[in-house]
TITI-705700 format. One record per residue: residue number from 1; x, y, z of N, C-alpha, C in turn. Coordinates in steps of 0.1 Angstrom, whole numbers. Layout:
# residues N
NUM	X	Y	Z	X	Y	Z	X	Y	Z
...
# end
This chain:
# residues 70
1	12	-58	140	14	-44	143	3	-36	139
2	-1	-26	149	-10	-19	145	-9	-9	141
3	-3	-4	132	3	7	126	-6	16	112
4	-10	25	113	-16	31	99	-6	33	91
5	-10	31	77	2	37	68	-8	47	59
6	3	57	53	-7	64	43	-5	56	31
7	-20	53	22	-16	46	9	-24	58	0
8	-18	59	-14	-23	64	-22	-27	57	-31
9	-43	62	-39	-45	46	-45	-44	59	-60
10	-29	48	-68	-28	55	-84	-33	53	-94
11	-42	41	-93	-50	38	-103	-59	28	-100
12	-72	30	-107	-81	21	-105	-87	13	-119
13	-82	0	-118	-88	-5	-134	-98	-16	-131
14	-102	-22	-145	-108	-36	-145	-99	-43	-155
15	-99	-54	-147	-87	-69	-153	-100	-80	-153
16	-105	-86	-166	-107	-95	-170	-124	-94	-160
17	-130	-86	-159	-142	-82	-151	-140	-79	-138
18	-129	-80	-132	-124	-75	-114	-119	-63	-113
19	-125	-52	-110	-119	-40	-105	-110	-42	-97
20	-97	-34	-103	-88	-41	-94	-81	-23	-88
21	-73	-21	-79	-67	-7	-81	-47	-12	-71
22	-42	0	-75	-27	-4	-74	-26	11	-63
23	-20	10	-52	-17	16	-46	-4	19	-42
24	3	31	-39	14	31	-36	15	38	-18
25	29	29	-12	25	33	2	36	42	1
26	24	57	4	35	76	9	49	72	15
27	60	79	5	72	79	12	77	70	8
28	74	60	-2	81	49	-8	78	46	-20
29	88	39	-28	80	34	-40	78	20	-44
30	71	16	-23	63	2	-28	48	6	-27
31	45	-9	-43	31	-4	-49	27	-15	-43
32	13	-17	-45	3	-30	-41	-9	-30	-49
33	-9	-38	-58	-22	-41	-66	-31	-54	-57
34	-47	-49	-57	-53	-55	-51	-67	-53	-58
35	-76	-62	-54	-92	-62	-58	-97	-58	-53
36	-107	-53	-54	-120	-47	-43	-128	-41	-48
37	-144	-43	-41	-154	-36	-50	-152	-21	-46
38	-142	-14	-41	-145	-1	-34	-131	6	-32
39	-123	16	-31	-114	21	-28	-111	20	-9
40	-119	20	-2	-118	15	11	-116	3	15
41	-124	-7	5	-117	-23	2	-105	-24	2
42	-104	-17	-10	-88	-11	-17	-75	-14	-5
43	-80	0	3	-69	0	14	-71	-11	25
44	-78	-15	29	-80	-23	36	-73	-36	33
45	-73	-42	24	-67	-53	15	-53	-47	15
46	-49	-35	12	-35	-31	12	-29	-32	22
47	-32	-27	35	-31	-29	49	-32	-40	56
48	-35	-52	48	-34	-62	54	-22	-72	45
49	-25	-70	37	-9	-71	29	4	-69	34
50	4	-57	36	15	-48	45	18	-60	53
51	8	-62	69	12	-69	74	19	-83	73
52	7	-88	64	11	-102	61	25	-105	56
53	28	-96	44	43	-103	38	55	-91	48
54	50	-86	65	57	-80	74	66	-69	65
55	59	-65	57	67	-49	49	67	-41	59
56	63	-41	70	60	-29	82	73	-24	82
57	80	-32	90	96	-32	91	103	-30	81
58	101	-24	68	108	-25	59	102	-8	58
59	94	-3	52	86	8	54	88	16	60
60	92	15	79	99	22	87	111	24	85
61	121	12	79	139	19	75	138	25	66
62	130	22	50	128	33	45	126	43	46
63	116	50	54	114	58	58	122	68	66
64	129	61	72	138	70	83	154	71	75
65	159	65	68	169	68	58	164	80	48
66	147	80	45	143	94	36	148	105	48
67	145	102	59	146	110	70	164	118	76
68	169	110	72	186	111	73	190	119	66
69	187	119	50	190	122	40	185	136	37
70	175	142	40	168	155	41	180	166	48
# end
């Protein structure tokens, strides 16, 4: 799916010499810790995450239940 998500990246550390940073995707409170030399790495690796373990679909019912609830 080609879908953008907004991610906010909450922190950026180093684990054991690997910059690592943990992102949370807007509108939800799923996080994603990932490696990268860069905060655009960052998202990029998060966004392909997303896809892979198919959170897309899970992200959208979230989302539209915040939507109900309003």
């Amino acid at each position: 799916m080609s879908q953008s998500y907004e991610l906010e990246i909450v922190e950026e550390y180093e684990l054991l010499g690997e910059k690592r940073y943990r992102l949370r995707i807007k509108g939800t409170s799923i996080y994603l810790n990932v490696a990268a030399d860069n905060p655009e790495k960052a998202v990029e690796k998060a966004i392909k995450m997303i896809n892979d373990m198919r959170l897309d679909a899970l992200v959208e019912v979230i989302k539209k239940e915040g939507q109900s609830a309003e």
